[in-house]
C-alpha positions, 0 to 999 in steps of 0.5 A: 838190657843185657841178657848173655848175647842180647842187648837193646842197643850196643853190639861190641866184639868181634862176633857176628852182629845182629840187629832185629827191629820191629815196633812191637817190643815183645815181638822184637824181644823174642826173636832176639832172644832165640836168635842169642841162643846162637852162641857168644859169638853172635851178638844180637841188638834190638831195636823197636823202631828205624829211627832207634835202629839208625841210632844203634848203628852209631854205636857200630856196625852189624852184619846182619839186619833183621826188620819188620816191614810195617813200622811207624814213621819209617817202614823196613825197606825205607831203613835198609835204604838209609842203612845203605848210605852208610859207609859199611851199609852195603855189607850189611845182609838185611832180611824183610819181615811182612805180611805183604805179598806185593810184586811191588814190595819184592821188587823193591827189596831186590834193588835194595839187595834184601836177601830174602823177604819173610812172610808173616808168621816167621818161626824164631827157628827159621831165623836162626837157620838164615843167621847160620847160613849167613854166619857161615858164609862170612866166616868162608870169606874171611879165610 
């Protein structure tokens, strides 16, 4: 699916990557959408599953991962932790979407390095203004 900085899977250039994954197609879909209006030089994937995100990152790597926590058959946290045995898993800048509050879900994403975990409702703008500021950071060390 093609959409001006939006497909469901391959992310291609040297723009910034992003890969949103949620298991509700509309969700993932809409935040992808907002998150494309970025610019041409944000790229946005989506995937509606970890095992299809997994799949997505054959084609490439991204920058950042954006993933909902609850997801059948492997949760948010439980993809961050495979995308981590990759070799360029560990640049990778993930944020947690939950409605879970547990200190045990926050400890978790700590030692995984989750930059920051989301709570349930997250406004498409809030995203945007995290992939700016991460964007930002990039281009900072790239010079």
């Amino acid at each position: 699916m093609q959409n001006g900085g939006m497909n469901s899977c391959n992310a291609g250039s040297s723009a910034l990557k992003v890969l949103v994954v949620d298991d509700y197609p509309n969700a993932a879909a809409l935040l992808a959408r907002s998150i494309s209006k970025l610019g041409s030089n944000v790229r946005v994937s989506f995937a509606t599953s970890a095992y299809q995100a997994l799949e997505c990152l054959q084609d490439g790597a991204i920058d950042i991962l954006v993933t909902d926590m609850d997801m059948p058959g492997m949760t948010g946290l439980e993809l961050i932790e495979r995308l981590q045995k990759y070799p360029a898993g560990s640049r990778i800048v993930s944020f947690l979407i939950t409605a879970s509050h547990t200190q045990e879900l926050k400890m978790k994403a700590r030692e995984l390095h989750v930059r920051e975990v989301l709570h349930k409702p997250v406004h498409p703008e809030r995203i945007c203004q995290i992939i700016i500021g991460v964007q930002a950071e990039i281009e900072k060390e790239l010079e």
